[in-house]
gemmi code that builds the backbone of each chain (N, CA, C; Angstrom):
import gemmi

chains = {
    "A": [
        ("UNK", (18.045, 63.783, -37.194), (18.702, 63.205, -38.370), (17.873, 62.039, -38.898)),
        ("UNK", (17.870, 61.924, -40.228), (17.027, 60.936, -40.736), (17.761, 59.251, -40.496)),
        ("UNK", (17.349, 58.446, -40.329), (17.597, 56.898, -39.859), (17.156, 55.819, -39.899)),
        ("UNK", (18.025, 54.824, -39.621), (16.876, 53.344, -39.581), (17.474, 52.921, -38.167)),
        ("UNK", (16.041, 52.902, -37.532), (16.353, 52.289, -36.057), (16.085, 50.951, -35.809)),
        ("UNK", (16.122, 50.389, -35.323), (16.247, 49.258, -34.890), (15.965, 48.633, -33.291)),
        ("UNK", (15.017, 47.520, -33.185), (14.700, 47.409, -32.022), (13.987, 46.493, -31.559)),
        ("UNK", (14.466, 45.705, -30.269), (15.357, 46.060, -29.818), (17.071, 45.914, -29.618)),
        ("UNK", (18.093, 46.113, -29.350), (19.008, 46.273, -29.989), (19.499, 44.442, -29.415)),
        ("UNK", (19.618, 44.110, -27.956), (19.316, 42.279, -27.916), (17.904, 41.655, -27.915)),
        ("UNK", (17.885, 41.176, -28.338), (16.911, 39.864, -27.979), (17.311, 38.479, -27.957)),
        ("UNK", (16.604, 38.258, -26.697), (17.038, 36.556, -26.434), (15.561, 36.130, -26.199)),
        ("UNK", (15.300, 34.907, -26.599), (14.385, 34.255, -26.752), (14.904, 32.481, -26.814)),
        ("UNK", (13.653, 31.828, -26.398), (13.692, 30.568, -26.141), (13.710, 29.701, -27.401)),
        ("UNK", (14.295, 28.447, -27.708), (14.020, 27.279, -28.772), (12.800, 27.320, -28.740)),
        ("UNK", (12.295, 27.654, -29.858), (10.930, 27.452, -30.670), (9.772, 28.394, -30.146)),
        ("UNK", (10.188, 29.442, -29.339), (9.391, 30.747, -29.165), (9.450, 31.582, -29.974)),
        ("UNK", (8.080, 31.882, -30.956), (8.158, 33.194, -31.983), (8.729, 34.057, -31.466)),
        ("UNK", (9.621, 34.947, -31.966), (10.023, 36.414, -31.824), (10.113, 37.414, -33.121)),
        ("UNK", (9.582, 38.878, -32.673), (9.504, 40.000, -34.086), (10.406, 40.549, -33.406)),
        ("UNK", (11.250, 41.154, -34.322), (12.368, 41.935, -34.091), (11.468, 43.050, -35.229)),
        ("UNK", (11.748, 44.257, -34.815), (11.296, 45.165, -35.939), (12.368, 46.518, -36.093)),
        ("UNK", (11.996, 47.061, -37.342), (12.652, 48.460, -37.995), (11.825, 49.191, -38.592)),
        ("UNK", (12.299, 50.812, -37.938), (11.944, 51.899, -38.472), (12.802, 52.704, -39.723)),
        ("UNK", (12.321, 53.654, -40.465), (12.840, 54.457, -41.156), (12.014, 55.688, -41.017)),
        ("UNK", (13.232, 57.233, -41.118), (13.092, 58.382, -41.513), (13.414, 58.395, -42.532)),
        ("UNK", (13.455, 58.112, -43.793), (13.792, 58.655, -44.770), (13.581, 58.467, -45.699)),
        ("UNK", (12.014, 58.157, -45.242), (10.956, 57.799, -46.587), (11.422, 57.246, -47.380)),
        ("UNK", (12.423, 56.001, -47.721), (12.744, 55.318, -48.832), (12.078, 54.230, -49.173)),
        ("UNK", (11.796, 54.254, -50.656), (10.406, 53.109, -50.729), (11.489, 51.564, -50.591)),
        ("UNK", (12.177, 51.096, -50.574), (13.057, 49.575, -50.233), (13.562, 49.275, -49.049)),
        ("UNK", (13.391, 48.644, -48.019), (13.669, 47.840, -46.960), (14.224, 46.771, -46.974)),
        ("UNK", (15.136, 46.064, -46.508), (15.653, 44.973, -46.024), (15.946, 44.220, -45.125)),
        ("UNK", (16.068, 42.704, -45.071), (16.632, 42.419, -43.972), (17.524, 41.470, -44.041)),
        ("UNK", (18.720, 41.609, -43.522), (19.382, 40.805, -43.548), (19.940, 39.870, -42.329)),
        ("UNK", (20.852, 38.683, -42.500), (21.200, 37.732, -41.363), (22.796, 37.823, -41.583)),
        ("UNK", (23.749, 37.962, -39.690), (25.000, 38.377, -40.306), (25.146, 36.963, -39.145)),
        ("UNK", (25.862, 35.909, -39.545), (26.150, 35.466, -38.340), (27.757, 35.681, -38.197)),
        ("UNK", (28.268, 35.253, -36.773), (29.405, 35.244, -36.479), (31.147, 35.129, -37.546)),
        ("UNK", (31.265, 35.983, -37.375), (32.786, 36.233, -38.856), (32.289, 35.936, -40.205)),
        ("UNK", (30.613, 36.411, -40.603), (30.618, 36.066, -42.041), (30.122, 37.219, -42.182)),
        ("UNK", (29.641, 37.338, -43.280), (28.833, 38.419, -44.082), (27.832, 38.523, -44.007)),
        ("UNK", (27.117, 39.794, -44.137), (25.360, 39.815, -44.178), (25.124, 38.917, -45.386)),
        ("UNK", (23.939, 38.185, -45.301), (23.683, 37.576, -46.095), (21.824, 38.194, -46.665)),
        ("UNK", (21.386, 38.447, -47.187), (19.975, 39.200, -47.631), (18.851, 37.882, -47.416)),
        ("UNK", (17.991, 37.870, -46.751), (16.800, 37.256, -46.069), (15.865, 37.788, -47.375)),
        ("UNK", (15.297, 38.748, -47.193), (14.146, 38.973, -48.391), (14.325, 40.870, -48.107)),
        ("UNK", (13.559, 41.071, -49.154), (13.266, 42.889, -49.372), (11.987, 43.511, -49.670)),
        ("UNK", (11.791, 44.264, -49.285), (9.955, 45.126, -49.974), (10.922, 45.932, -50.590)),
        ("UNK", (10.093, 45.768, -51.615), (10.312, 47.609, -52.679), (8.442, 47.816, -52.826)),
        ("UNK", (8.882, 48.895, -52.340), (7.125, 49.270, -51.454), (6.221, 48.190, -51.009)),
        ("UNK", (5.164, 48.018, -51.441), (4.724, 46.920, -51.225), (4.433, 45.388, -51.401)),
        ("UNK", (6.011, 45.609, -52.551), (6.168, 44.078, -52.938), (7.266, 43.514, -52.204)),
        ("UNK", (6.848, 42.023, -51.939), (7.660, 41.373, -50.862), (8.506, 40.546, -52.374)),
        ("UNK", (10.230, 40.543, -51.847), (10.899, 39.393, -52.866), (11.657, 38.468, -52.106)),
        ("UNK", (11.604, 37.364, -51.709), (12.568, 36.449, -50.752), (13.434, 35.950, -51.531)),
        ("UNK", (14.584, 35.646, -50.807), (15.215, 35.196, -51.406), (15.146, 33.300, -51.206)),
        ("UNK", (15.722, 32.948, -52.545), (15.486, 31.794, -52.570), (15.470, 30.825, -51.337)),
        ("UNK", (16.963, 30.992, -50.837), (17.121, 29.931, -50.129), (16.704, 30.251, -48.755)),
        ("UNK", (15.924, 31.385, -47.795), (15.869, 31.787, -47.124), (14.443, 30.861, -46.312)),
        ("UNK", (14.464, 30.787, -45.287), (14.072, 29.191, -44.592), (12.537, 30.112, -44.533)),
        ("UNK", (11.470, 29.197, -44.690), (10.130, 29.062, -44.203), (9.730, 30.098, -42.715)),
        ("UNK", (10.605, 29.245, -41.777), (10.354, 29.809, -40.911), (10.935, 31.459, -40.531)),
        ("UNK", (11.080, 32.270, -41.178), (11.253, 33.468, -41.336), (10.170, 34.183, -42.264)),
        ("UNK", (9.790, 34.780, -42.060), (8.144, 35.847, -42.264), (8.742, 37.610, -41.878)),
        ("UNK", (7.934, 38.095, -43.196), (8.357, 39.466, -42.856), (6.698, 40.592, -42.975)),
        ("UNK", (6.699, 41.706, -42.494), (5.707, 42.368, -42.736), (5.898, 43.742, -42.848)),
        ("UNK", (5.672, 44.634, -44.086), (5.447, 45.725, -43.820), (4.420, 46.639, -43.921)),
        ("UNK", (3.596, 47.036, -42.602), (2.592, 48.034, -42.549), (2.768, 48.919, -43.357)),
        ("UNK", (3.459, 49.535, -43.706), (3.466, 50.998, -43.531), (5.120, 51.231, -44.640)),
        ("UNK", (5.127, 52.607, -45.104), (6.202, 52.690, -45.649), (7.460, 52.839, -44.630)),
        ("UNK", (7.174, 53.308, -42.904), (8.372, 53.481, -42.210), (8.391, 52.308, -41.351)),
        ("UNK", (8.086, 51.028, -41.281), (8.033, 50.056, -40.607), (8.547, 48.650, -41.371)),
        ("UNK", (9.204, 47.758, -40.736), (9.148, 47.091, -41.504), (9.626, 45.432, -40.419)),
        ("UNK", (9.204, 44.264, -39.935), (9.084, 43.564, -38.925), (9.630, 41.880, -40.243)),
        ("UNK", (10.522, 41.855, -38.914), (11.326, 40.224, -39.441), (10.553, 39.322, -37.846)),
        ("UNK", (9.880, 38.316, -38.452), (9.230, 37.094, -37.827), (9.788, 36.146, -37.881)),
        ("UNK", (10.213, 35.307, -36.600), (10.887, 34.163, -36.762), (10.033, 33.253, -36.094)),
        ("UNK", (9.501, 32.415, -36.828), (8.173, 31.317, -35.879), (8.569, 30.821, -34.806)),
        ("UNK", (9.574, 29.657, -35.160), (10.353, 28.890, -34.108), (11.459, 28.812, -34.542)),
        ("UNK", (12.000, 29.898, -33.523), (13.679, 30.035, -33.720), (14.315, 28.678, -33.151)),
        ("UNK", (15.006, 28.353, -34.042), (16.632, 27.458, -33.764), (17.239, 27.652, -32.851)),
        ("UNK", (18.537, 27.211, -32.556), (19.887, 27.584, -31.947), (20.587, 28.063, -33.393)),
        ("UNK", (20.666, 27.307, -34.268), (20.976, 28.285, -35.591), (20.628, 29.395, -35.823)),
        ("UNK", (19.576, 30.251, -35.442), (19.053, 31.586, -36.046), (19.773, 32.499, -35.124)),
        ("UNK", (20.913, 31.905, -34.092), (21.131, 33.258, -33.274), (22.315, 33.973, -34.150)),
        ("UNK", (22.217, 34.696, -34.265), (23.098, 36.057, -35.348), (22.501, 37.495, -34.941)),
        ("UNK", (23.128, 38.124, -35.989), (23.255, 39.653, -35.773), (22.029, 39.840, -36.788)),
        ("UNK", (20.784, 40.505, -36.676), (19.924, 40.843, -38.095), (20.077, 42.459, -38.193)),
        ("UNK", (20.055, 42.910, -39.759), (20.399, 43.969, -39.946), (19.348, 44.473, -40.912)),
        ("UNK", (18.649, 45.769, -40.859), (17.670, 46.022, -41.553), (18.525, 47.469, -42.178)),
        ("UNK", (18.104, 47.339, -43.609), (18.652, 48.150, -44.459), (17.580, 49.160, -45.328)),
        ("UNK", (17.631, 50.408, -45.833), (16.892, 50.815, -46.607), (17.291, 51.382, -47.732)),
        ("UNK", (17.175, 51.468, -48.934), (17.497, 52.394, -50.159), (15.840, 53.268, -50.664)),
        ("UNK", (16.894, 54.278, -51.125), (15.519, 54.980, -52.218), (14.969, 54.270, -53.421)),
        ("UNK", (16.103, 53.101, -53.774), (15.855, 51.999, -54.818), (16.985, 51.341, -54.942)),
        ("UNK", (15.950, 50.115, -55.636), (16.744, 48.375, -55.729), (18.241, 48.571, -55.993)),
        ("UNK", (18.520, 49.928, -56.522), (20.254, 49.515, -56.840), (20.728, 50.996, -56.525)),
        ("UNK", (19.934, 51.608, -55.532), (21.100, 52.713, -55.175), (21.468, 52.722, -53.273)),
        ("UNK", (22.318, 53.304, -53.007), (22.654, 53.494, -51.277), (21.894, 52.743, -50.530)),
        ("UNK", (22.320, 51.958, -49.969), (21.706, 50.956, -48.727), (22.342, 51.436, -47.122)),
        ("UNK", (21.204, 52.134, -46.799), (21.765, 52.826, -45.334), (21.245, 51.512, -44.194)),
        ("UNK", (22.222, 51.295, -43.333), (21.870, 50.027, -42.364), (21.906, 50.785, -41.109)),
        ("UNK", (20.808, 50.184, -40.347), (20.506, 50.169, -39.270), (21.367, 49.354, -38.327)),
        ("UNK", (21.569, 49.887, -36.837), (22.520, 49.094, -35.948), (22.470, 47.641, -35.734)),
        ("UNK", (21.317, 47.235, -36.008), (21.262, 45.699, -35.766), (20.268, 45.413, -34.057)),
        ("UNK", (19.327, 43.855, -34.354), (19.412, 42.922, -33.249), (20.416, 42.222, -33.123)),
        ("UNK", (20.865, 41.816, -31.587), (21.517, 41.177, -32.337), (20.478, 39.862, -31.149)),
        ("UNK", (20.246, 38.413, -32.053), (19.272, 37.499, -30.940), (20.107, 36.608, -30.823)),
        ("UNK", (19.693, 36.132, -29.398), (20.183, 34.859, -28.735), (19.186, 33.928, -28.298)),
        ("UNK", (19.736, 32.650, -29.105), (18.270, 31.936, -28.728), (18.820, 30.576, -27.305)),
        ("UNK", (17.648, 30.668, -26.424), (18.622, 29.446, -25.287), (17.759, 28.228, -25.374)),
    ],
    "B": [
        ("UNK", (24.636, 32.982, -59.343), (24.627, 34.045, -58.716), (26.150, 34.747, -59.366)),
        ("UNK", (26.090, 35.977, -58.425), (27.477, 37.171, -58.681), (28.535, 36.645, -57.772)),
        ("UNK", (29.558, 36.234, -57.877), (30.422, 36.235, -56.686), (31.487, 37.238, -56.449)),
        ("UNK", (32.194, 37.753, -55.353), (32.353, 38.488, -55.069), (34.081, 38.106, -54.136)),
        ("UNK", (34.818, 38.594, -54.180), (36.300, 38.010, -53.329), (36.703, 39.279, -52.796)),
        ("UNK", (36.823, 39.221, -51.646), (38.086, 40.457, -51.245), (39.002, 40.152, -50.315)),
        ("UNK", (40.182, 40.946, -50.992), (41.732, 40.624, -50.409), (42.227, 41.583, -49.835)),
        ("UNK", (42.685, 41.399, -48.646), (43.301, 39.879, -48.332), (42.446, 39.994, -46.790)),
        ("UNK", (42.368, 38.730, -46.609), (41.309, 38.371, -45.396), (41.484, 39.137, -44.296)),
        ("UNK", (42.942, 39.278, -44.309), (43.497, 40.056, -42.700), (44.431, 40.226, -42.989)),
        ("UNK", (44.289, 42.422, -42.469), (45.481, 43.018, -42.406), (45.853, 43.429, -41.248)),
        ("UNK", (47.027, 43.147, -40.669), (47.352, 43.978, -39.881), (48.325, 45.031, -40.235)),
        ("UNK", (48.364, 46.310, -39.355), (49.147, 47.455, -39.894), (49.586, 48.154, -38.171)),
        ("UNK", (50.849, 48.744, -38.132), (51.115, 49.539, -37.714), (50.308, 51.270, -38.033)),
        ("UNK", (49.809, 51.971, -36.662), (49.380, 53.555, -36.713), (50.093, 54.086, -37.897)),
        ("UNK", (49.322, 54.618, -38.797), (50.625, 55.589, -39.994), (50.605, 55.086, -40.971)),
        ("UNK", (50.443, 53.737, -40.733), (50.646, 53.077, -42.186), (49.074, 52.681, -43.037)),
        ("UNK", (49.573, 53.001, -44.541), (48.853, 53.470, -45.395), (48.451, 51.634, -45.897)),
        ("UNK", (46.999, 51.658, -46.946), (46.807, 50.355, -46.991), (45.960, 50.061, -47.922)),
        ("UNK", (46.114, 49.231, -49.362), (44.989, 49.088, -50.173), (44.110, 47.557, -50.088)),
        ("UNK", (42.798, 47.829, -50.126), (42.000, 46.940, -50.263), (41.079, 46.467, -51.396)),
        ("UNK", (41.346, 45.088, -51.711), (40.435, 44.872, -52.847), (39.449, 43.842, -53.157)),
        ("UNK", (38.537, 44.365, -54.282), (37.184, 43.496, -54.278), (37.016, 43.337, -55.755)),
        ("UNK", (37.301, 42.165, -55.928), (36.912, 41.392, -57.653), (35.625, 40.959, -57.548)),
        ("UNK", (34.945, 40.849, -58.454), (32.927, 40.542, -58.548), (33.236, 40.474, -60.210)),
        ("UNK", (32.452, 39.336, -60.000), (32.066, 38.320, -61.544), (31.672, 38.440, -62.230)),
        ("UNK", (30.360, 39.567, -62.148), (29.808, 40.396, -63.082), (29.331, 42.165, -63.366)),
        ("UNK", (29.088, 42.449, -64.309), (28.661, 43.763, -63.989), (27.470, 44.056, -63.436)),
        ("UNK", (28.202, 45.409, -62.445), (27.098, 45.609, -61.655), (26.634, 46.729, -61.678)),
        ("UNK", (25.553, 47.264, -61.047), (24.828, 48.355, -61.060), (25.350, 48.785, -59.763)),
        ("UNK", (25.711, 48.530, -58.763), (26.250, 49.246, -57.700), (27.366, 48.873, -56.986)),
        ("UNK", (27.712, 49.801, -56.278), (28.922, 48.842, -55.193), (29.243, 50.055, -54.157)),
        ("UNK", (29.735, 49.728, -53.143), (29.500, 49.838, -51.795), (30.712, 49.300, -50.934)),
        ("UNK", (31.113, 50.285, -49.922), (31.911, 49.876, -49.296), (31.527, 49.874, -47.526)),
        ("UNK", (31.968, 49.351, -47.211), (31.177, 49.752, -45.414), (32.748, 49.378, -44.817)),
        ("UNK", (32.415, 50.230, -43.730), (33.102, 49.848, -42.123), (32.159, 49.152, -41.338)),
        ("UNK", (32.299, 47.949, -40.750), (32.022, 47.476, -39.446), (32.254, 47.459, -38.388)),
        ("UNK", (32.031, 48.264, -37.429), (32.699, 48.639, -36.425), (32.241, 47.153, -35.328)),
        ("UNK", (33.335, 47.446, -34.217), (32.819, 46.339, -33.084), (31.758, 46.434, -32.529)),
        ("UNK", (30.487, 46.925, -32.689), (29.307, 47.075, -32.309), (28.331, 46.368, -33.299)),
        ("UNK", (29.046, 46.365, -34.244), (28.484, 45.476, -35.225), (27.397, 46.321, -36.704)),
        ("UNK", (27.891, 47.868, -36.148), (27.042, 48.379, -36.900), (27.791, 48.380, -38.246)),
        ("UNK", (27.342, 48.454, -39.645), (27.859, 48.857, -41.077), (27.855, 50.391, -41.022)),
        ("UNK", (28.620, 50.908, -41.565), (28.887, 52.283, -41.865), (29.017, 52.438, -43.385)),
        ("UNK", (28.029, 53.242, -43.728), (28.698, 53.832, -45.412), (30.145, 54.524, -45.567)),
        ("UNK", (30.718, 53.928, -46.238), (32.445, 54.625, -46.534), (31.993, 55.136, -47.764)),
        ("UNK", (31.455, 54.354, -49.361), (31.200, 55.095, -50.471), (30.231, 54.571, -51.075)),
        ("UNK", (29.670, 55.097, -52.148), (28.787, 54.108, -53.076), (29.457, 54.287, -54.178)),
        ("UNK", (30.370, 53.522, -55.073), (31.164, 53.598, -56.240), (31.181, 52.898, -57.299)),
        ("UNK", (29.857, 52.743, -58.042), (29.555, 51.659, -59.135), (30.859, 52.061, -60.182)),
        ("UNK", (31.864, 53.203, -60.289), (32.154, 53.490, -61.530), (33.309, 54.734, -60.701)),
        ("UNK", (34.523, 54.970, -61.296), (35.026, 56.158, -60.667), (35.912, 56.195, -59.016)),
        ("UNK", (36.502, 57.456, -59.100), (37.248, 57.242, -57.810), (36.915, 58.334, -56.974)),
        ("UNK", (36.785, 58.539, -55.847), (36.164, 59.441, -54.818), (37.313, 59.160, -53.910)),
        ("UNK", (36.991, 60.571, -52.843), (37.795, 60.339, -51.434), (36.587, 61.314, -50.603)),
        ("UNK", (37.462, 60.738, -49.576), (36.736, 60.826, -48.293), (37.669, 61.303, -47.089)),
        ("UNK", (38.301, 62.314, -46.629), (39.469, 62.262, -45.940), (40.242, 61.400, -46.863)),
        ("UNK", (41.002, 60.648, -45.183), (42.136, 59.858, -45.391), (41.964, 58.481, -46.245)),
        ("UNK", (40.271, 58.400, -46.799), (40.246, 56.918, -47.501), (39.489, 57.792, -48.703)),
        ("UNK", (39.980, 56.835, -49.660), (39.266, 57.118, -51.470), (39.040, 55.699, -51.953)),
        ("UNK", (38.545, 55.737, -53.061), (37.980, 54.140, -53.410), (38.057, 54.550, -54.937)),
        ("UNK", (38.307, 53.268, -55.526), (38.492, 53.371, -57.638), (37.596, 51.852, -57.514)),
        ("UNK", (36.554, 52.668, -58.739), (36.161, 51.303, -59.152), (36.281, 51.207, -60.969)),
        ("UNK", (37.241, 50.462, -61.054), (36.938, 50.015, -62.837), (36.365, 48.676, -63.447)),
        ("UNK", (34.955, 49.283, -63.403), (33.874, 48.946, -63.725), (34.075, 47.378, -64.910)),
        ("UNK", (34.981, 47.904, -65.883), (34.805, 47.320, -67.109), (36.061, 46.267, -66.915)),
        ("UNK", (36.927, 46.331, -65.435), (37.812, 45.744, -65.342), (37.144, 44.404, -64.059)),
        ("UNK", (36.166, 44.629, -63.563), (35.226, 43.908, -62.573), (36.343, 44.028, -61.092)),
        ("UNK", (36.680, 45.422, -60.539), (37.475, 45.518, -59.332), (37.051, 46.977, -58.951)),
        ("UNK", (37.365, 46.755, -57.390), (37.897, 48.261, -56.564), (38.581, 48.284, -55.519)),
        ("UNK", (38.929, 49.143, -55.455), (40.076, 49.373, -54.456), (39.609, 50.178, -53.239)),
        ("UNK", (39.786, 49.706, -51.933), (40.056, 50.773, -50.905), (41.059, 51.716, -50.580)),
        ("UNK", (41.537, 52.457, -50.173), (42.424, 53.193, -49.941), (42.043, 53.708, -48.678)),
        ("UNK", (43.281, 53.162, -47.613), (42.995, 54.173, -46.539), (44.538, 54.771, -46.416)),
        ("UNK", (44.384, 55.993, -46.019), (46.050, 56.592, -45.655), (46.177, 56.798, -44.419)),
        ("UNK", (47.344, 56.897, -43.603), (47.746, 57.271, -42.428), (46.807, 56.966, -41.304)),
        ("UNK", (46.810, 55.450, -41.534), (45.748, 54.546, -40.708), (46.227, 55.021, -39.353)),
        ("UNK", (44.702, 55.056, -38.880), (44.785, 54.850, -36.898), (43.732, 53.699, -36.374)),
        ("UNK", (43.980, 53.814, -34.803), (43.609, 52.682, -34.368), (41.990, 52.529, -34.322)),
        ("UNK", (41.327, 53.817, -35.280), (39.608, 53.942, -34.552), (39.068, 53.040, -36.051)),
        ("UNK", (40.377, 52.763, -37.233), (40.081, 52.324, -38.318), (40.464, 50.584, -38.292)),
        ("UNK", (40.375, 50.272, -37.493), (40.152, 48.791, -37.320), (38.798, 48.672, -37.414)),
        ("UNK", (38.512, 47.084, -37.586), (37.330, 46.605, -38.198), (37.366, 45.525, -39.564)),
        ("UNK", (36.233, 45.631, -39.372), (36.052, 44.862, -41.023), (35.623, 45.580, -42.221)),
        ("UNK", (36.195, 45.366, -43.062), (35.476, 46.205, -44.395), (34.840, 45.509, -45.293)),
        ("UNK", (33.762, 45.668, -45.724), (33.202, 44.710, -46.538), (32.713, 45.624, -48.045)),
        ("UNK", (32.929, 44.910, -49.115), (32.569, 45.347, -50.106), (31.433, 44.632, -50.532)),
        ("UNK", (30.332, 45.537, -51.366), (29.245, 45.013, -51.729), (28.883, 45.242, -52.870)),
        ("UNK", (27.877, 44.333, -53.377), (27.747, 44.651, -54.960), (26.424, 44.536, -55.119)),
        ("UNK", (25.433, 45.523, -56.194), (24.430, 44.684, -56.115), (24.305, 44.647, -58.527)),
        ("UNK", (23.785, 43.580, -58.396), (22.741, 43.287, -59.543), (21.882, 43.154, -59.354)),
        ("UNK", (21.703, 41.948, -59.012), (19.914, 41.742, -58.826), (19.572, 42.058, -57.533)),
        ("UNK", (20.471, 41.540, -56.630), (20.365, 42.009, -55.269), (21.731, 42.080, -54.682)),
        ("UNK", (21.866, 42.714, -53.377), (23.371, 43.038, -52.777), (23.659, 41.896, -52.568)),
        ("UNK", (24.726, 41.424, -52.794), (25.902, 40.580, -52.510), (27.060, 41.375, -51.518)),
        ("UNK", (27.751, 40.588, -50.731), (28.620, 41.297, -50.057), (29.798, 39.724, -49.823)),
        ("UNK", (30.869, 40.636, -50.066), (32.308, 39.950, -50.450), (32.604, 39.335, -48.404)),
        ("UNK", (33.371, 38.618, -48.288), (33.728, 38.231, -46.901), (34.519, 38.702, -46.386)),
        ("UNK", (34.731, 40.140, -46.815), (35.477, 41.008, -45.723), (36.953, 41.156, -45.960)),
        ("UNK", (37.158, 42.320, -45.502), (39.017, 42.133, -44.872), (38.597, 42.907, -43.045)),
        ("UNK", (39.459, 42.151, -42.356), (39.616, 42.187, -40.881), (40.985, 43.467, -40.973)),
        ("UNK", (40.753, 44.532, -40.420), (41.782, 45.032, -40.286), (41.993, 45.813, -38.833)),
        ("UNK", (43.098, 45.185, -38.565), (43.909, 45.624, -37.266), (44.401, 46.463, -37.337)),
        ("UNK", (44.389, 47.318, -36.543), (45.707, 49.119, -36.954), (45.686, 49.083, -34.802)),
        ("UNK", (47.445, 48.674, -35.022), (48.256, 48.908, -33.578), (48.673, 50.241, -33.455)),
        ("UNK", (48.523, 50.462, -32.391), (49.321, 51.867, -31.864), (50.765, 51.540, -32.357)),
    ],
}
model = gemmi.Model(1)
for chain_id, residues in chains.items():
    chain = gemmi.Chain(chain_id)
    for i, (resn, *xyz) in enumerate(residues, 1):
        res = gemmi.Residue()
        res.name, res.seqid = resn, gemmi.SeqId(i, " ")
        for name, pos in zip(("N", "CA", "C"), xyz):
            atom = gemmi.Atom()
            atom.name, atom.element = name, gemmi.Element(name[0])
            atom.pos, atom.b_iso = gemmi.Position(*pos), 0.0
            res.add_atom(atom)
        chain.add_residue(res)
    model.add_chain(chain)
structure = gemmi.Structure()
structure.add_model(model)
structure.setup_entities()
C-alpha cells in the first residue's frame, strides 16, 4: 500500500544534542510536510517542500532545519533541542499545496 | 492569518448515540479536511470537503462554503470512535481548528 512512514516512531535525545527524525513517501507526491503537535494542541505546520522549494513558516524557530534529497525523503533537523521541542512531529504529503494531506504516524521525541 | 474554531471542545456520548460537529474558519478556503486522531497519535483522513456533503458509513460531513462552516456527522457512535477530531483548512497553508475530544462510553 502506498504511505508515509515515519522513523523512528520514539526518539529521545539529550538537551542540546542534534537529532534527524526523518520521512518516507510511496506516493510520489510532489509536497511534504512537517509538522509540530505538542501535548492537547493541534498540529501546528513547521515548513513544506513543494518539490524542491523549501517555504517556512514564519514563526518557526532557527533551530529547526529541514532537507529533502529526493522526491520520497524528506528529514526534520533539530540542532539543539530544548525541553520545549519535546512533542509529537508529524510528516504529511499532498499531490499539491491545496489538495489531500495524507499523515504519517508520527515521532514522537523526548528530550532529557 | 485564517482562524479556525471548532465546537464544542468536549463531547461526551453514550454507545448509539448520534453527534454533530462543527468548524467555523474566517475565510475562504481552498480546502478542508477532517481527521480522526486516534490514541496513538496517528491523524486519519475522515474527508476532504472544500464544498458539499459526502458520507462515509456511519459519518458524512457538509461544508457550506459561502456560509464559512462544516459539520461532522457521526451516527450510532461506538467506543473505537473516541478521539479527537480536528478540522482543517488550508489557504495559503493548513490551518487546523483545536479539536473536539470525543468520548463514546459503552
Amino acid at each position: 500500500d502506498a504511505m508515509v512512514i515515519q522513523n523512528p516512531r520514539y526518539q529521545v535525545t539529550q538537551f542540546g544534542k542534534p537529532v534527524t527524525l526523518s520521512c518516507s513517501q510511496t506516493l510520489n507526491h510532489n509536497v511534504m510536510y512537517w509538522y509540530q503537535q505538542k501535548s492537547s494542541q493541534a498540529p501546528k505546520l513547521l515548513f513544506h517542500y513543494y518539490d524542491k522549494d523549501f517555504n517556512n513558516e514564519a514563526d518557526t524557530p532557527d533551530n529547526f532545519q529541514s532537507r529533502r534529497p529526493n522526491t520520497s525523503f524528506c528529514f526534520l533537523d533539530i540542532r539543539s533541542p530544548g525541553l520545549g521541542d519535546a512533542a509529537m512531529y508529524l510528516c504529511a504529503t499532498s499531490r499539491g499545496p491545496t489538495q489531500t494531506q495524507y499523515f504519517g504516524p508520527g515521532t514522537r521525541l523526548l528530550v532529557l | 492569518g485564517i482562524q479556525v474554531e471548532q465546537s464544542p471542545p468536549d463531547l461526551i456520548l453514550q454507545e448509539g448515540a448520534n453527534s454533530t460537529l462543527r468548524c467555523n474558519f474566517s475565510d475562504s478556503v481552498n480546502n478542508l479536511q477532517w481527521f480522526h486522531q486516534n490514541p496513538w497519535g496517528q491523524l486519519i483522513n475522515l474527508f476532504y470537503i472544500p464544498s458539499g456533503t459526502k458520507q462515509n458509513g456511519r459519518l458524512s460531513a457538509t461544508t457550506v462554503a459561502t456560509e464559512r462552516y462544516s459539520l461532522l456527522y457521526i451516527s450510532s457512535s461506538q467506543t473505537t470512535d473516541s478521539g479527537v477530531y480536528f478540522c482543517a483548512v488550508v489557504s495559503n497553508d493548513m490551518r487546523f481548528g483545536a479539536g473536539t475530544r470525543l468520548t463514546v462510553k459503552p
